[in-house]
KEMIRO-228941 format. One record per residue (C-alpha): x, y, z; residue number from 1; residue in one letter. Coordinates in steps of 0.05 Angstrom, whole numbers, plus 5000, padded with zeros to 4 digits. Example, Ala and Ser with C-alpha at 12.3 -4.5 7.8 and 13.67 -1.06 7.14 Angstrom:
<nodes>
    px    py    pz  resi  resn
  5246  4910  5156     1     A
  5273  4979  5143     2     S
</nodes>
This chain:
<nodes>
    px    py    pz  resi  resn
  5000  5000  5000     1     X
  5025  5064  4977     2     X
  4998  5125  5028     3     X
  4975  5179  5002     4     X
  5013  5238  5006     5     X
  4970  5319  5035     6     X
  5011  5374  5021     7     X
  5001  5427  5060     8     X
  5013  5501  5038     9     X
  5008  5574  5057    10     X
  5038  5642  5078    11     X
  5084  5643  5135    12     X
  5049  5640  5216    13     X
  4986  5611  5189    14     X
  4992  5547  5232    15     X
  5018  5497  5177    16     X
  5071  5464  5229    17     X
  5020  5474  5288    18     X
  4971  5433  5245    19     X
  5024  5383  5216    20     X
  5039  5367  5286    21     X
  4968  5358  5312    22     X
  4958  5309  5250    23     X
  5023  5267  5256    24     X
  5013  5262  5343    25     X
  5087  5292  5366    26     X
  5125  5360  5361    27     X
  5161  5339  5298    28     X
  5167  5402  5264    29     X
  5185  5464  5303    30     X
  5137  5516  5321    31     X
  5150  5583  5338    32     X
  5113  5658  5336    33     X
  5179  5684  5288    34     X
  5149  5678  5214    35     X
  5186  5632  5172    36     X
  5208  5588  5223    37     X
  5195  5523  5173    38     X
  5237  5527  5114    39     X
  5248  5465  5078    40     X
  5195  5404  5064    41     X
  5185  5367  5135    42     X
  5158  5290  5122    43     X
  5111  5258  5174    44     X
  5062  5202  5183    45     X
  4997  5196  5211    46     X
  4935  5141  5205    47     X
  4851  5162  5205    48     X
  4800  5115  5205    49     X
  4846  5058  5189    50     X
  4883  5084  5130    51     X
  4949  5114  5126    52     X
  4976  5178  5103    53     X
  5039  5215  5087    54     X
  5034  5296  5104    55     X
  5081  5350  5079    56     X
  5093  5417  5121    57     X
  5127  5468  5081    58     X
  5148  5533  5081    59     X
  5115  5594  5088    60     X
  5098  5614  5017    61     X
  5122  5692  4995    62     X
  5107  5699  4923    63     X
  5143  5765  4915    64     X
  5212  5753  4954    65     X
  5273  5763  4920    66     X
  5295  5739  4988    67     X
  5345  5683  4967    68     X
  5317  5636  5023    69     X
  5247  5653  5007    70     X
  5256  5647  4943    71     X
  5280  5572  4962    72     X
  5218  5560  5004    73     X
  5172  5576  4951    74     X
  5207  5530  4906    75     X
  5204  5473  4964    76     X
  5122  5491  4965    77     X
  5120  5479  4886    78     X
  5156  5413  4895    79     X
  5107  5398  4952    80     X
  5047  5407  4915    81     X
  5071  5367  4859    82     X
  5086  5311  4899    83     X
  5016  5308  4942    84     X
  4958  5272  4919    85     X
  4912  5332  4957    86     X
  4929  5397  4971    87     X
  4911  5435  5036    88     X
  4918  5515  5026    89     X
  4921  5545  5108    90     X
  4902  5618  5108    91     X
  4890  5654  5178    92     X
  4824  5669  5191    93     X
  4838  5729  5238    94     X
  4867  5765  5187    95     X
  4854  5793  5121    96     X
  4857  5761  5049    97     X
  4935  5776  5031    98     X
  4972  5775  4956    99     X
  5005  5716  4983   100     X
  4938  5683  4996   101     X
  4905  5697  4919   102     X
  4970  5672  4885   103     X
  4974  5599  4921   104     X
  4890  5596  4907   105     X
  4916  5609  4829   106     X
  4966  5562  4835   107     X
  4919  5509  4867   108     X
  4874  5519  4812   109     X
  4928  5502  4757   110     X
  4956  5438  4794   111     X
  4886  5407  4769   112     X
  4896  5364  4842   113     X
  4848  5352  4892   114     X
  4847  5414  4942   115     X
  4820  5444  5008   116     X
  4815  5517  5030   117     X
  4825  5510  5106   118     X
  4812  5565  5149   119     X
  4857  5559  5212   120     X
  4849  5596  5282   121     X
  4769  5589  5282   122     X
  4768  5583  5357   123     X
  4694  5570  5364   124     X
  4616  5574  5329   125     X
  4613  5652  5341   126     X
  4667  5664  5287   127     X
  4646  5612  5245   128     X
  4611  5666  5204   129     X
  4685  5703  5186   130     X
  4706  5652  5140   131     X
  4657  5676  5086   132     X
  4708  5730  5061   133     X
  4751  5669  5034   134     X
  4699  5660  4977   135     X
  4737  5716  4942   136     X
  4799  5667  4931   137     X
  4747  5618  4883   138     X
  4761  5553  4921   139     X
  4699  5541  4945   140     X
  4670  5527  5016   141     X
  4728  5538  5067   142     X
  4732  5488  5119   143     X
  4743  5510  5193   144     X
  4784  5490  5235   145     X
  4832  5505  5304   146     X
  4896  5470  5297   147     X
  4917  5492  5364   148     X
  4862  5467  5399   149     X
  4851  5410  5354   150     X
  4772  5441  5339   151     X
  4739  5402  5277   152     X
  4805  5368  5254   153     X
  4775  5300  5255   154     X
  4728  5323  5216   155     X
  4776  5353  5160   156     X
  4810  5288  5156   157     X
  4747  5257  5144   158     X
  4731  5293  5097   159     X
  4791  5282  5061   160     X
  4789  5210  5068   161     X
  4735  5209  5021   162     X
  4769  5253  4971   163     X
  4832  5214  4966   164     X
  4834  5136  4950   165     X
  4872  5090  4973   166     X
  4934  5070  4914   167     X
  4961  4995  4921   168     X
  5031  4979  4912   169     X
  5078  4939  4947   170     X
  5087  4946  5020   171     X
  5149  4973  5053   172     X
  5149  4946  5123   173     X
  5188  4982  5171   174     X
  5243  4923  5186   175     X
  5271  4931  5107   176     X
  5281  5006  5114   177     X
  5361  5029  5136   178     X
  5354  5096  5169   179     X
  5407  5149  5157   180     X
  5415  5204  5185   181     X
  5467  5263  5151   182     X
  5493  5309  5215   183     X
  5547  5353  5221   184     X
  5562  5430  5236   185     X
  5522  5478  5187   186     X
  5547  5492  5122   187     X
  5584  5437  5112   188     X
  5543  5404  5054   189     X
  5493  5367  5089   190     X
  5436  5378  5035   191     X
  5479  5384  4983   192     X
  5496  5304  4994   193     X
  5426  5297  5008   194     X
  5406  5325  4935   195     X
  5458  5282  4902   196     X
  5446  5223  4931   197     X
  5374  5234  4911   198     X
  5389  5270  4848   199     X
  5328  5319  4870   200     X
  5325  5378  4903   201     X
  5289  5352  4960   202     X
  5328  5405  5012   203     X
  5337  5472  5005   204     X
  5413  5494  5001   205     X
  5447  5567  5001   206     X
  5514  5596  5019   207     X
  5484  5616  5082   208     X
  5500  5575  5140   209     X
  5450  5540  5176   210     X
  5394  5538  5123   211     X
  5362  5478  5148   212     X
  5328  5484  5209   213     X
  5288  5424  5214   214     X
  5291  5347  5188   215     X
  5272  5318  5127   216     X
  5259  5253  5109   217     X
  5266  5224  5041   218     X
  5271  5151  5011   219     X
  5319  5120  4963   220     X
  5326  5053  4940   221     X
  5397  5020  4931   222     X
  5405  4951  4907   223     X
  5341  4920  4933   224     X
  5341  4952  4997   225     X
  5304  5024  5012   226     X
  5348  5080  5057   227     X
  5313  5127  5095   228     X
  5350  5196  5088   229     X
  5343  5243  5141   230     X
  5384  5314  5145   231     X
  5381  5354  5191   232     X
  5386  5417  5223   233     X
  5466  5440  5221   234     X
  5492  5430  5296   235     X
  5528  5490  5340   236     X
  5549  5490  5407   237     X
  5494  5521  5448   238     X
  5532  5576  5469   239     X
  5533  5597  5389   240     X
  5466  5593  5373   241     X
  5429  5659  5358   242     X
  5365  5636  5387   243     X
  5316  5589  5416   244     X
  5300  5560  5339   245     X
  5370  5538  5332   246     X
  5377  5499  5405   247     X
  5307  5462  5391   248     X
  5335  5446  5314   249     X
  5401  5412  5351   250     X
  5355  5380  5402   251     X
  5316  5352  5349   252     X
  5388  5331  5316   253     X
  5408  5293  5367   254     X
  5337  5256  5372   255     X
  5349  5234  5302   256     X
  5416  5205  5320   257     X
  5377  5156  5367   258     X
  5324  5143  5311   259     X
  5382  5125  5259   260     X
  5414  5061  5252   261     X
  5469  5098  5215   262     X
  5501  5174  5220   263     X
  5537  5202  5155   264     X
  5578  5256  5194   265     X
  5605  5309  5149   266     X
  5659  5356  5165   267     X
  5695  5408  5123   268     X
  5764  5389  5103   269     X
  5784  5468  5102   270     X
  5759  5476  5182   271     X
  5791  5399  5198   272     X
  5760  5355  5258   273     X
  5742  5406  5318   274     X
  5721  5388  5387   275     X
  5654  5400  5373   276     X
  5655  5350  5317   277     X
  5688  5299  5359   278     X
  5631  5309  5415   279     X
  5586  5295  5359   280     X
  5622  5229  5337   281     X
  5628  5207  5407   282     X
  5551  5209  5419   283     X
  5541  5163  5356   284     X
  5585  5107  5383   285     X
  5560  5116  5451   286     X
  5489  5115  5424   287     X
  5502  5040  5377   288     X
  5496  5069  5314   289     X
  5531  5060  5250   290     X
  5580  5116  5223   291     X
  5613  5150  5162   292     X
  5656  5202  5173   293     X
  5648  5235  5109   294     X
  5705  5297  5102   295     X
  5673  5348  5048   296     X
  5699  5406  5001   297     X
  5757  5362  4991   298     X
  5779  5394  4921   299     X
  5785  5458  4965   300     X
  5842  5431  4994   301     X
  5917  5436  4967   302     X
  5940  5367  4975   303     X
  5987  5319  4955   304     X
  5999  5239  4962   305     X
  6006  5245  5029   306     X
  5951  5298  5046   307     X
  5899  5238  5056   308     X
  5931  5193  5101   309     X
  5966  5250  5145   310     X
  5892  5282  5147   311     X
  5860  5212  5171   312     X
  5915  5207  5209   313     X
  5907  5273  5256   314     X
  5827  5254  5265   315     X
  5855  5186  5294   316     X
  5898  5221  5337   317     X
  5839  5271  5364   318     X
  5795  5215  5369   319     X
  5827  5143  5369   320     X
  5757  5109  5363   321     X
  5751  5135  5293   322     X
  5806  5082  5271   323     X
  5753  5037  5264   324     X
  5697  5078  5218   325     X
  5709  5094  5149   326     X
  5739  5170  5122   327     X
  5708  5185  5055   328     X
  5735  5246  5024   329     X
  5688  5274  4974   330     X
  5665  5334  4936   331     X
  5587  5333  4935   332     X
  5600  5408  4883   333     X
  5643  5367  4831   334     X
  5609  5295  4850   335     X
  5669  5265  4878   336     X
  5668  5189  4910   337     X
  5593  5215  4930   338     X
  5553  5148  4923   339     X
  5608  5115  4958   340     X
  5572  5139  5016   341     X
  5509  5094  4998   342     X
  5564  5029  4978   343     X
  5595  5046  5057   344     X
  5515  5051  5094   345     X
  5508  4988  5049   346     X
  5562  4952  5079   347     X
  5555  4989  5150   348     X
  5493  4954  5153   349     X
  5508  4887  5139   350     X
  5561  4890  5184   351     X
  5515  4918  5228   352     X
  5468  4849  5239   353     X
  5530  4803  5231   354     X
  5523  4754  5283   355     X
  5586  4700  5302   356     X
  5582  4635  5326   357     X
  5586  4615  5394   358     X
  5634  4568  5376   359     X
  5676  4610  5331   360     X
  5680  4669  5382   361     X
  5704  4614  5439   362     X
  5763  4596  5391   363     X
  5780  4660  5372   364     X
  5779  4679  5450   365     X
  5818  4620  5471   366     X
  5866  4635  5419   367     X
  5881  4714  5440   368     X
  5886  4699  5508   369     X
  5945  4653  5500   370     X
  5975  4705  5454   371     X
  5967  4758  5510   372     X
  5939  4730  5581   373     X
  5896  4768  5627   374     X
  5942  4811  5673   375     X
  5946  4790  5750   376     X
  5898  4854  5781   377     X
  5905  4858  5852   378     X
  5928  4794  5867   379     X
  5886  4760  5829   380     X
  5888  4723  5762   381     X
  5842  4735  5710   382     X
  5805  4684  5669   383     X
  5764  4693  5609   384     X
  5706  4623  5616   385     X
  5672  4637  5550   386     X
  5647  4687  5501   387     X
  5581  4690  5453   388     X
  5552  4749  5422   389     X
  5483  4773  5457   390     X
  5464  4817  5399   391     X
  5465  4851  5330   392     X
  5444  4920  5309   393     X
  5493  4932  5347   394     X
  5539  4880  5365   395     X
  5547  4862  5438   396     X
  5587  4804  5461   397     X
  5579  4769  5531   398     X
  5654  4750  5557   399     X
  5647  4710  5619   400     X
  5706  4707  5669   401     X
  5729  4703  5743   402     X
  5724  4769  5756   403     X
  5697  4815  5706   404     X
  5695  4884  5731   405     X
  5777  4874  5748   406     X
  5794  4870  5664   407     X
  5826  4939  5649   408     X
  5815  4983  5599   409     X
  5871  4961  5560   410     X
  5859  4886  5559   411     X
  5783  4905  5545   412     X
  5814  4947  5481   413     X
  5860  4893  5455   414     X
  5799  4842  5454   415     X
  5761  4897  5417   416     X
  5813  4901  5361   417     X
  5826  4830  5361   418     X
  5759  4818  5342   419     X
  5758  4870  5290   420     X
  5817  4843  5254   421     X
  5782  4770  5260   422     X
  5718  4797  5243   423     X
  5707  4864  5216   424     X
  5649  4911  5237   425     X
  5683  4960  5211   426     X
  5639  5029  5209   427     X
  5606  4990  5282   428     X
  5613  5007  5349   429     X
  5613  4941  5393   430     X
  5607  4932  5461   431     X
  5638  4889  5513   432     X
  5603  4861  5565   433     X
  5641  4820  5623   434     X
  5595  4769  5666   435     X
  5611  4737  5722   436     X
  5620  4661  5712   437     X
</nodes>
């Protein structure tokens, strides 16, 4: 079953996020009184009456903007409304008919789509009466509704329900989708991977840093298996950010990182591998999850055979986890190595849900321990019993001994790299876990 997809579209502050939240049940896009706030397309989900929908919140639409961002957004809200299979047109009832508002009514009526003039912020029956002066856009009856409150939204989406059917395909369950999520500092190319990878201009991307203010969610399929694509909002230390938009944007970041079973983390090669960026990194490991370190604007860099390996070097040094996720150097502007970023999530993944043997891990335990035997701690000598791995997505393997919470951090590293080299996972963080036996 393919869901149907509701666009929804309007002038900045009319309540398009407010009533994109209320449909899809959590704060997923970011609300705020400071126009504009949503700039690219935001993706979300939501069920009525047993059948499933897709919904689109976009940008508040400014027809006359020479604005370069605006001028963005309204080409997001074009995209958006050729995508949908209905069209929802928000216009605030407490104030007057705008330009704005007449130009999306003329564009509704050229998409030759089904369409809704909603009338949002009709509180209760005594203004009911107000939303007569929207006859003038030639949409016909405007529906009323309080997206804040959640007044007559039920019966919008039944209403739509009967306007929209139902198109069959085959189902995408959620245990074949990979999610991704592309994070990094602003400005470093974030949606400008994202756009390549999907050859679209699904994201909206200037020279101005920090653009993208929200998540969005797109879907690509790569050799039989489909890739959920988030990016997201450009992270800053919280002492940077200009204002309360920005923190709730890296808030929202960092929730994706949880959601994700894999994190493309771009940097830019010109600014290197910063504190900030290794925070970042550290989180994803911490947090299980699958990474590419993915080092941008490469071709800005004056290099030469050795630039590479001294660069990956240094981020090694800053950060000696890293020695076990890939580096990618690419340039997303000349379309450099770029879909090696799909072949690395591909084999992140697998590598991911790899599970060993019991039998296998017990020889290749035995085997390291007689290479390099559990130190003496304390006066007593360690002993490693058995090992098996507990679980995938992401690996964690059980090793059973005399005294587990005596194995230093050494020993516990050298088992960790022993079973890389014997196993891979590269791009994986694993986890030790020593049991009492």
């Amino acid at each position: 079953m393919v869901d149907p997809i509701i666009a929804i579209i309007g002038r900045p502050n009319v309540g398009k996020s407010t009533l994109f939240n209320r449909l899809v049940g959590k704060r997923h896009a970011i609300v705020s009184d400071t126009e504009g706030v949503t700039r690219d397309r935001i993706y979300g989900k939501f069920d009525w009456a047993g059948l499933d929908f897709k919904i689109i919140d976009t940008g508040g639409y400014l027809p006359d903007s020479e604005d370069v961002i605006i001028k963005a957004v309204r080409a997001q809200a074009d995209i958006a409304a050729r995508e949908a299979d209905f069209i929802i047109l928000l216009v605030d009832n407490k104030d007057e008919i705008t330009t704005s508002d007449r130009y999306l009514a003329e564009m509704l009526l050229k998409q030759q789509k089904p369409y809704l003039l909603v009338a949002n912020k009709v509180d209760d029956n005594k203004h009911e009466g107000e939303v007569s002066k929207f006859y003038e856009l030639g949409l016909g009856d405007p529906f009323s509704i309080s997206a804040e409150s959640g007044r007559k939204v039920g019966d919008l989406l039944d209403y739509i329900s009967k306007k929209i059917p139902q198109a069959i395909s085959q189902p995408v369950t959620d245990e074949e989708i990979v999610n991704i999520s592309i994070v990094g500092m602003p400005n470093v190319g974030k949606s400008s991977l994202m756009n390549n990878l999907l050859q679209e201009d699904k994201a909206i991307v200037t020279d101005i840093a920090g653009t993208t203010r929200d998540s969005v969610d797109s879907y690509i399929r790569y050799y039989g298996k489909t890739y959920r694509i988030i990016d997201t909002a450009g992270l800053r230390k919280i002492n940077k950010m200009e204002d309360s938009i920005e923190y709730y944007s890296s808030v929202r970041t960092f929730r994706v990182i949880d959601e994700c079973d894999i994190a493309i983390m771009m940097i830019d090669a010109s600014k290197g591998f910063c504190s900030h960026d290794r925070n970042v990194a550290r989180y994803i490991v911490d947090h299980g999850k699958g990474m590419v370190l993915v080092v941008n604007k490469w071709d800005a860099v004056e290099k030469d055979d050795t630039t590479m390996k001294q660069y990956r070097e240094a981020i090694h040094h800053y950060y000696k986890a890293m020695e076990h996720f890939p580096i990618l150097f690419v340039s997303v502007l000349h379309n450099k190595r770029v879909r090696q970023v799909l072949e690395y999530s591909k084999t992140i993944h697998e590598e991911f849900a790899k599970k060993i043997k019991t039998q296998e891990l017990n020889d290749f335990i035995k085997q390291i321990s007689l290479q390099y035997s559990p130190p003496a701690i304390k006066g007593k000598n360690l002993k490693i019993k058995y090992m098996t791995q507990v679980h995938t997505s992401p690996p964690i393997f059980a090793i059973f001994s005399n005294f587990p919470d005596l194995f230093p951090v050494n020993y516990r590293r050298y088992i960790e790299n022993q079973l890389r080299d014997r196993f891979g996972f590269e791009g994986v963080p694993i986890k030790l876990s020593f049991r009492l036996k």
